[in-house]
C-alpha positions in Angstrom: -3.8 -6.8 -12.3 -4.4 -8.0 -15.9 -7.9 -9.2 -17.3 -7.6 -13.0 -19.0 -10.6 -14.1 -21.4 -11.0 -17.4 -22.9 -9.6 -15.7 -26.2 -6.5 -14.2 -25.0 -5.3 -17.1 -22.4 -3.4 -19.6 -24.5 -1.5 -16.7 -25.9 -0.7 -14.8 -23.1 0.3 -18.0 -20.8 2.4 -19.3 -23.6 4.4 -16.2 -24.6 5.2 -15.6 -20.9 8.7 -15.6 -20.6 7.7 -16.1 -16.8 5.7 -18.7 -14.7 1.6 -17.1 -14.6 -0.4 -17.2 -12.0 -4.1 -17.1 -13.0 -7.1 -16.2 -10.0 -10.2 -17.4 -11.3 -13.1 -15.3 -10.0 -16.8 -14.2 -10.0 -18.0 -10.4 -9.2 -20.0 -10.5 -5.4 -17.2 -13.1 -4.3 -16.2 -11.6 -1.1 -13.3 -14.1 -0.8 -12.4 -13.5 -4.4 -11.9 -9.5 -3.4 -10.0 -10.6 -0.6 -8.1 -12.9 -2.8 -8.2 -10.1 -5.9 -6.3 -7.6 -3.0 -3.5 -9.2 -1.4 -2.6 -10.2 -5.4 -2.4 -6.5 -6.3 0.1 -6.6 -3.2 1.9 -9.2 -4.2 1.9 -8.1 -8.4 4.8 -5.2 -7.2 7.0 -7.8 -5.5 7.1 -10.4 -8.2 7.1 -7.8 -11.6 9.4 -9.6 -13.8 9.2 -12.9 -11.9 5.9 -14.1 -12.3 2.7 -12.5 -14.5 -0.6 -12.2 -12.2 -3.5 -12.3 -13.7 -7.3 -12.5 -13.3 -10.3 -14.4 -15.3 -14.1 -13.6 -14.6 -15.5 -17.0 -14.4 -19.1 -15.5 -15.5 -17.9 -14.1 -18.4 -15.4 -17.1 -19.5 -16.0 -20.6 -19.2 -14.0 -22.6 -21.5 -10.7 -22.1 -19.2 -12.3 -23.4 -15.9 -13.9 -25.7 -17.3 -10.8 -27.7 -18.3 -9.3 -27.1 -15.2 -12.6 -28.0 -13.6 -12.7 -24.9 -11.6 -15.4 -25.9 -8.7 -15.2 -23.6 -5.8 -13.3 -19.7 -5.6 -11.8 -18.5 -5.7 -9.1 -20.6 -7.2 -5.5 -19.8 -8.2 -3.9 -21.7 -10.8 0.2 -21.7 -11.5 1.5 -22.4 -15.3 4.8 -22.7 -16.1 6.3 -22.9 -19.5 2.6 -22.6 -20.9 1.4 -25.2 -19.2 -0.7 -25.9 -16.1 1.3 -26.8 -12.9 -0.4 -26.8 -10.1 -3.5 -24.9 -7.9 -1.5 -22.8 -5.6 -3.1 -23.7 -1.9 -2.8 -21.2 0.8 -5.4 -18.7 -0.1 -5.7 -15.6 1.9 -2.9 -13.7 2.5 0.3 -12.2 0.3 2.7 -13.9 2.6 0.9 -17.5 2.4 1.3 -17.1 -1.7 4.4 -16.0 -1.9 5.3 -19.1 0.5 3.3 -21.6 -2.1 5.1 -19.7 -5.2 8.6 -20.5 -3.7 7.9 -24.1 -3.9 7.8 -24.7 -7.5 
């Protein structure tokens, strides 16, 4: 799963020729690891259906801070470039993939 910084996001999320989902994350966030491992599960069923990546909250603020990131971890679905919608349903690959079908 790819690193995101405040630098690189508009870019990347904009040239993706696929809908992004974003986890938004802090290092010691057990539910965030959690969170961080079912993704990697997940990343091999949706390859060329939707980009998965990750931003360290610590290190980048600009990003959550628009989105008014509060609590994580927090999973954020752009399509087109732009922001959708916070994907609910944290916790396991089955209950994303379930939110990810809805759009």
């Amino acid at each position: 799963m790819r690193d995101v910084t405040d630098r690189d996001f508009d870019d990347v999320v904009k040239q993706s020729a696929v809908p992004v989902l974003v986890e938004f994350w802090k290092p010691g966030c057990g539910s965030c690891r959690a969170l961080m491992h079912e993704l990697e599960k997940l990343e091999l069923d949706m390859l060329g259906k939707t980009l998965i990546l990750k931003m360290n909250v610590e290190e980048n603020f600009q990003i959550p801070a628009e989105l008014e990131v509060h609590t994580l971890p927090a999973l954020a679905l752009y399509h087109q470039g732009t922001f959708e919608r916070f994907i609910g349903g944290l916790g396991t690959r089955e209950e994303i993939l379930k939110q990810l079908r809805l759009t």
